[in-house]
C-alpha atoms as one frame of an Amber mdcrd trajectory, in Angstrom:
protein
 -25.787 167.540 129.395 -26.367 169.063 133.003 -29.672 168.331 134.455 -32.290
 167.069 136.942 -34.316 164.504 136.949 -37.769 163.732 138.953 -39.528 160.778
 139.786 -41.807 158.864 142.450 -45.551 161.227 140.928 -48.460 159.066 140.323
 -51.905 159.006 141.520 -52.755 158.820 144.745 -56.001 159.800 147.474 -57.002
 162.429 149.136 -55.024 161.888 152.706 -52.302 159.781 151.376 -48.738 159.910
 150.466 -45.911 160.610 148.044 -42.432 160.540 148.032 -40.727 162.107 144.628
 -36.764 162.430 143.919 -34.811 164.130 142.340 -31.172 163.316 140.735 -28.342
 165.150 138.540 -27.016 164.294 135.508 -23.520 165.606 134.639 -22.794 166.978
 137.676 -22.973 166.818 141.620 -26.417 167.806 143.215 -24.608 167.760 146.719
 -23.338 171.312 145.616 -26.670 172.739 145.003 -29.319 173.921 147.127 -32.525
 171.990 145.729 -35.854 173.569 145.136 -39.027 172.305 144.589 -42.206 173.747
 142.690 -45.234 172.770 141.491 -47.596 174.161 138.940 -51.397 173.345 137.982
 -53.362 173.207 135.258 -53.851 177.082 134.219 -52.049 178.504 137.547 -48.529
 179.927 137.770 -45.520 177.571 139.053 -44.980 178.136 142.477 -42.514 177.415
 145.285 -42.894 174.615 147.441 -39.784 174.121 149.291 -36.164 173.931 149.563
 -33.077 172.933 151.137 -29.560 174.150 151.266 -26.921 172.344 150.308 -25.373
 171.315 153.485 -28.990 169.670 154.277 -28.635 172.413 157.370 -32.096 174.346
 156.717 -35.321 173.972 154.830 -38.254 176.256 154.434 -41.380 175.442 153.286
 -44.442 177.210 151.438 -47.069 177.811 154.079 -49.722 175.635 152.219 -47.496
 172.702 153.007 -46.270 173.141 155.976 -46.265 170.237 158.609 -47.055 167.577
 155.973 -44.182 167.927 153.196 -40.636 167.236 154.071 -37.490 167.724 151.991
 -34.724 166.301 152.634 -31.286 165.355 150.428 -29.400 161.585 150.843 -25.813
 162.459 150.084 -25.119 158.726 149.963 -27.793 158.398 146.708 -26.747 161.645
 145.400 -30.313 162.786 145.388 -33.028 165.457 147.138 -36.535 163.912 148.321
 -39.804 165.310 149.128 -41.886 163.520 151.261 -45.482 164.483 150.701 -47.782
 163.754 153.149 -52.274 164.613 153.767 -52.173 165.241 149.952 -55.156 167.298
 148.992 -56.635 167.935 145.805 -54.965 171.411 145.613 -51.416 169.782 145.780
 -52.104 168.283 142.713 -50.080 169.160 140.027 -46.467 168.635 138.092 -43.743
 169.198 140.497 -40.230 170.366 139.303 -36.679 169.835 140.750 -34.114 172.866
 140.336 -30.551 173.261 141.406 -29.319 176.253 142.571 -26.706 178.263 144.527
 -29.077 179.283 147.618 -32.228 178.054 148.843 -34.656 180.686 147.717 -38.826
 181.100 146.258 -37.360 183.100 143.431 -37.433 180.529 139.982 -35.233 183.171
 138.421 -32.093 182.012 141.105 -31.981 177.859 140.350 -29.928 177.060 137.670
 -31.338 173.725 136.254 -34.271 172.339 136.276 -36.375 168.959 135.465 -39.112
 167.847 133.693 -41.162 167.498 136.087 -43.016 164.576 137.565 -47.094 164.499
 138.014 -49.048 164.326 141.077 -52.688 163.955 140.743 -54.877 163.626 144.075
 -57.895 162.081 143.416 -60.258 159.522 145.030
């Protein structure tokens, strides 16, 4: 079965940090451009962030700009985001997806996880 897997949410305060991953099963995530969303309670899932598959360019969602950073270890296989300042508003279950290109559109990843929860909360 081809898919991704999350890990590394939890709790954590306002002002700290998070690192999740994200790994493939049944096939090579070093192919893919990885994407990462998030979605609250009640709200739509949005973009956060990507990165292409060469690990040559990332783009990031304005909101988190300057304190997430993704990154892929071709060693582990795997695609992190670094997540640092969390505020309340980043809380919320964030989703791996593999795709061809590193876009905001959901419609243009081709697998996706579970998703992993973040909740920021003192």
């Amino acid at each position: 079965q081809l898919q991704v897997v999350e890990s590394g949410g939890g709790l954590v305060q306002p002002g700290g940090s998070l690192r999740l991953s994200c790994e493939a099963s049944g096939f090579s995530l070093d192919n893919y451009a990885i994407g990462w969303f998030r979605q609250a309670p009640g709200k739509e899932r949005e973009w956060v962030s990507c990165i292409t598959s060469s690990g040559g360019h990332t783009r990031y969602a304005d909101s988190v700009k300057g304190r997430f950073t993704v990154s892929r270890d071709r060693f582990k296989h795997t695609g992190d985001l670094s997540m640092n300042s969390l505020k309340p508003e980043d809380a919320g279950v964030y989703f791996c997806a593999a795709g061809v290109y590193c876009l905001e559109s959901r419609d243009r990843y081709d697998y996706w996880g579970q998703g992993t929860q973040v909740v920021v909360s003192s």
